[in-house]
C-alpha positions in Angstrom: 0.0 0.0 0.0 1.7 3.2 -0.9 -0.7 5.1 0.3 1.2 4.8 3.8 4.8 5.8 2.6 2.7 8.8 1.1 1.4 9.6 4.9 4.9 9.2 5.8 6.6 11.9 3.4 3.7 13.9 4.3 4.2 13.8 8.2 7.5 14.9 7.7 6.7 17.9 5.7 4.0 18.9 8.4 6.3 17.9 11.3 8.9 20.0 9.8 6.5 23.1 9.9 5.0 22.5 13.5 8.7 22.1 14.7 9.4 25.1 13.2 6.3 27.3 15.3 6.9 24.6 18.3 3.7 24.0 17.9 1.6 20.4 17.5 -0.5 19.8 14.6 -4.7 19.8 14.7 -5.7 19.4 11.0 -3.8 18.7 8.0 -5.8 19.6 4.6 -4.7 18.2 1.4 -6.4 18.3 -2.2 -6.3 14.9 -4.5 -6.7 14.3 -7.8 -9.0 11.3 -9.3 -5.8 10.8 -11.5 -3.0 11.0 -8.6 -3.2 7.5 -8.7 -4.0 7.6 -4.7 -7.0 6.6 -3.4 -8.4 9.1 -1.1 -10.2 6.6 1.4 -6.8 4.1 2.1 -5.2 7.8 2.3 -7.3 8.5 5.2 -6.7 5.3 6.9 -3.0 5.2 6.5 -3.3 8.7 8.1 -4.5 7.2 11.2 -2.1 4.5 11.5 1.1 6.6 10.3 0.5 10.1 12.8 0.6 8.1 15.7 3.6 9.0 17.7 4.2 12.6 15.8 3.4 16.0 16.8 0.2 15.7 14.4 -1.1 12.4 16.5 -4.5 14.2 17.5 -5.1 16.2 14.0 -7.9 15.5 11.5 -7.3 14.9 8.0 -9.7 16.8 5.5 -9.2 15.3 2.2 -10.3 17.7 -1.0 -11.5 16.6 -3.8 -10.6 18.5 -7.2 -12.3 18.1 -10.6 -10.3 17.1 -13.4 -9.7 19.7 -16.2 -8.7 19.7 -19.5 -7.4 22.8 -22.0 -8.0 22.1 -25.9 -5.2 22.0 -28.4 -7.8 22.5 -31.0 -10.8 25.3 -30.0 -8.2 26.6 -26.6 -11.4 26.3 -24.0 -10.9 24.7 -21.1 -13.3 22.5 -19.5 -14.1 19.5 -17.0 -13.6 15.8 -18.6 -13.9 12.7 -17.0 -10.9 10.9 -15.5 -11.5 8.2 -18.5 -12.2 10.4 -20.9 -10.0 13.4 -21.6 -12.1 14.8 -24.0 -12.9 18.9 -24.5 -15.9 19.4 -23.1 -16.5 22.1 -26.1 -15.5 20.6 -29.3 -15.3 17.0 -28.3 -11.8 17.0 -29.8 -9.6 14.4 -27.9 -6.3 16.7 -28.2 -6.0 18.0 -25.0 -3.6 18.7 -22.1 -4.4 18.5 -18.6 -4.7 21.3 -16.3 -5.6 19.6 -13.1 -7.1 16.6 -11.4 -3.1 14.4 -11.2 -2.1 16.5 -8.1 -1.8 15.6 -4.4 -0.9 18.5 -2.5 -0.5 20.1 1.1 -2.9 22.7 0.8 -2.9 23.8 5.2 -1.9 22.8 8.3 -3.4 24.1 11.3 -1.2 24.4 14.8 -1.8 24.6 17.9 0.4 25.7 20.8 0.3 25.7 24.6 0.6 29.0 26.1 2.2 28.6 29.6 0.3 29.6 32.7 1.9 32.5 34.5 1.4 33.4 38.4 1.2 37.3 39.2 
């Protein structure tokens, strides 16, 4: 399952930002493409299994979905396609170049810190 070496390099990134605010981490958001070749819902498990232990143990995971998107070599319009069929959604024509829906990326990470109690 890749999907947990994926939650790996991506706890590192995010552990690398809450070490940096010495902070720990409460929700992790990340955006994935039908065509990242990662399914979103072992993802989410893998999560679970792979935070434990790191300063983003406690966060939630909020997993986006994005649309996949195509541009036209032919007519230039851009438009929605299905992940099987890359067609332009104007023209029909099957020359086009994809303009999202393959990524898998950190899109926010939310901290939290403990703020020490002080006696006056």
């Amino acid at each position: 399952m890749h999907e947990m070496a994926i939650c790996q390099a991506l706890l590192e990134q995010v552990e690398g930002i809450a070490r940096q605010h010495s902070a720990t981490v409460s929700l992790v958001r990340i955006v994935v493409g039908p065509l990242s070749g990662v399914d979103p819902r072992l993802l989410e498990s893998a999560f679970a299994l792979a935070r434990a232990g790191t300063a983003a143990e406690d966060s939630e995971l909020v997993i986006e979905d994005v649309a996949v998107r195509v541009r036209c070599r032919s007519c230039g319009a851009e438009s929605t396609a299905s992940a099987k069929r890359l067609l332009c959604g104007t023209c029909g024509d099957w020359h086009t170049e994809l303009t999202s829906g393959d990524e898998l990326l950190l899109l926010q990470v939310e901290l939290s810190r403990e703020i020490d109690a002080v006696t006056v």
